[in-house]
C-alpha positions in Angstrom: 279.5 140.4 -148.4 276.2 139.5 -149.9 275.2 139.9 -153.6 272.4 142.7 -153.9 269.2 141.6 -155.3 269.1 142.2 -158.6 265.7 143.5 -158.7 266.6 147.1 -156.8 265.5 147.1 -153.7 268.3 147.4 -152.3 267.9 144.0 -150.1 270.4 141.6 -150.5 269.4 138.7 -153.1 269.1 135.7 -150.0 266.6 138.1 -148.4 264.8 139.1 -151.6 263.5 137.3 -155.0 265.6 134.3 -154.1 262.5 133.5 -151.8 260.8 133.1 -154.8 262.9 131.6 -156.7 262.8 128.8 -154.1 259.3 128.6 -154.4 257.5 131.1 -152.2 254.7 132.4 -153.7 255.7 136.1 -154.5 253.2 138.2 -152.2 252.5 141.0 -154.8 252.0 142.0 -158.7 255.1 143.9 -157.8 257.2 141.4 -156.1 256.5 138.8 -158.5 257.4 141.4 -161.4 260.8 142.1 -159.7 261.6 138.5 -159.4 261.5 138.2 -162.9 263.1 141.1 -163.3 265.8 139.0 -161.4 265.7 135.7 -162.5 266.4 137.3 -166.3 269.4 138.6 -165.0 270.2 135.1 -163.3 269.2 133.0 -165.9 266.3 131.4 -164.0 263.9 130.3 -167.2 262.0 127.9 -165.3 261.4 130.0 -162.8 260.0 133.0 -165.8 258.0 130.0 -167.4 256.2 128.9 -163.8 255.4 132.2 -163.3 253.7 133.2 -166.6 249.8 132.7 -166.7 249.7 128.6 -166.9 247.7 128.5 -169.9 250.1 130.7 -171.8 253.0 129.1 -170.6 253.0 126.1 -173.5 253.0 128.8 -176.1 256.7 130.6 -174.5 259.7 130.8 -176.6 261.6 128.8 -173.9 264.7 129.3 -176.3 264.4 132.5 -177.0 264.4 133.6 -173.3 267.4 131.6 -172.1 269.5 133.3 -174.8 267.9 136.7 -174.1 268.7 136.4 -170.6 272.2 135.0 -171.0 273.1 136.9 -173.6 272.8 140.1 -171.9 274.4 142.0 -169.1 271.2 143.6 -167.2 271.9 147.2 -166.2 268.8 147.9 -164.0 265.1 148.1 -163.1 263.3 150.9 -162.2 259.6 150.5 -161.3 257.1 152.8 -161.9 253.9 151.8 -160.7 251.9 149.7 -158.9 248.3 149.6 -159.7 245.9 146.7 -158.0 242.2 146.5 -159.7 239.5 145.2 -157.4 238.2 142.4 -158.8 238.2 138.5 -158.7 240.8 137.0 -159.1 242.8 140.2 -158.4 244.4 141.5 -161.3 247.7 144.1 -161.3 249.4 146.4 -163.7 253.3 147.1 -162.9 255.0 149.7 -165.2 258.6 149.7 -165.5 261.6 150.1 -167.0 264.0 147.3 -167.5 268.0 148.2 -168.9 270.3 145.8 -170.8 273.1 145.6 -172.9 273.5 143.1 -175.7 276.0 142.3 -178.6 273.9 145.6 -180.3 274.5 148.1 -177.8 272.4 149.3 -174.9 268.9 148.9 -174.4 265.8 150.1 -171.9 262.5 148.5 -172.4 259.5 150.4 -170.5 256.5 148.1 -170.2 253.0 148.1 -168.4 252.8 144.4 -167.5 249.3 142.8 -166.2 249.5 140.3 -163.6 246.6 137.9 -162.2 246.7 136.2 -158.9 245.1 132.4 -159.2 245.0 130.1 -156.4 247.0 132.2 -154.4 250.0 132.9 -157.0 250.7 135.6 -159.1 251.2 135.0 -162.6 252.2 137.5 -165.5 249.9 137.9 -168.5 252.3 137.6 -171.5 250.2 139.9 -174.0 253.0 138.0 -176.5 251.5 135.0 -176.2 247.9 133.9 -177.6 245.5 132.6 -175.5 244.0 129.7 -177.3 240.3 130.7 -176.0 237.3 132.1 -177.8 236.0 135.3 -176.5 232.7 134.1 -174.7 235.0 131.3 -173.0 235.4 131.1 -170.1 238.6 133.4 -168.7 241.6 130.6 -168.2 242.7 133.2 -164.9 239.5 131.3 -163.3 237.7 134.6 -162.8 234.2 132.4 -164.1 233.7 135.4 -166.0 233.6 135.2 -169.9 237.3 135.8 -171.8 236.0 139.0 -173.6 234.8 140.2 -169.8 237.9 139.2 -168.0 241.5 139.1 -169.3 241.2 139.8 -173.3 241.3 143.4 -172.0 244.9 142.2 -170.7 246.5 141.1 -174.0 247.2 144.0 -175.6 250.8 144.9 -176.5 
């Protein structure tokens, strides 16, 4: 029997966010969310770095993640929302709820994640990480738009 993906959808992993793991670019804000939702639980920390907006992805606590990840027994995922905003590139906002358990007890984490698509990927915006980029730069998602415009609005917690 095949292991279910741990992402939810009740699709076994092969058919699912192991896709994406491989290397297919993830077709959706959503999907892409949900394979990272994954690759926490499978200890994939290249896989969270590659997909975080490339110009954040220097300032990650590589670290930090792995022993998140592996230090926890993931209990589930339940998405909220899916909201796409027309404009170029496209941007995305995924709410969600993400369960764990950890060496303090159980956990649940509901976030709104943003997500930008750039050169035909989708990438998450890590509002924990600074973007080293003045605001009337321009944005590093490649909008051409200025950085106050664009994704600033993005980076909040």
């Amino acid at each position: 029997m095949s292991q279910a993906c741990p992402c939810g959808s009740g699709t076994p992993l092969e058919a699912c966010c192991a896709n994406y793991h491989r290397g297919t670019p993830a077709p959706s804000a959503e999907a892409l969310m949900r394979s990272r939702y994954s690759a926490y639980t499978l200890g994939l920390i290249d896989y969270l770095r590659d997909t975080t907006l490339p110009a954040q992805q220097a300032g990650l606590d590589l670290a930090g993640i792995r022993a998140w990840s592996l230090g926890s027994t993931w209990l589930g995922l339940e998405v909220e929302s899916s909201e796409l905003i027309g404009a170029q590139p496209e941007h995305a906002f995924v709410t969600f709820t993400a369960s764990w358990h950890d060496g303090n007890g159980e956990h649940s984490h509901r976030e709104r994640s943003a997500f930008v698509q750039q050169g035909g990927r989708w990438y998450f915006i890590d509002p924990t990480v600074a973007l080293k980029v003045g605001r009337n730069e321009p944005c590093p998602c490649g909008s051409g738009q200025k950085f106050k415009k664009c994704c600033s609005g993005y980076m909040s917690p």
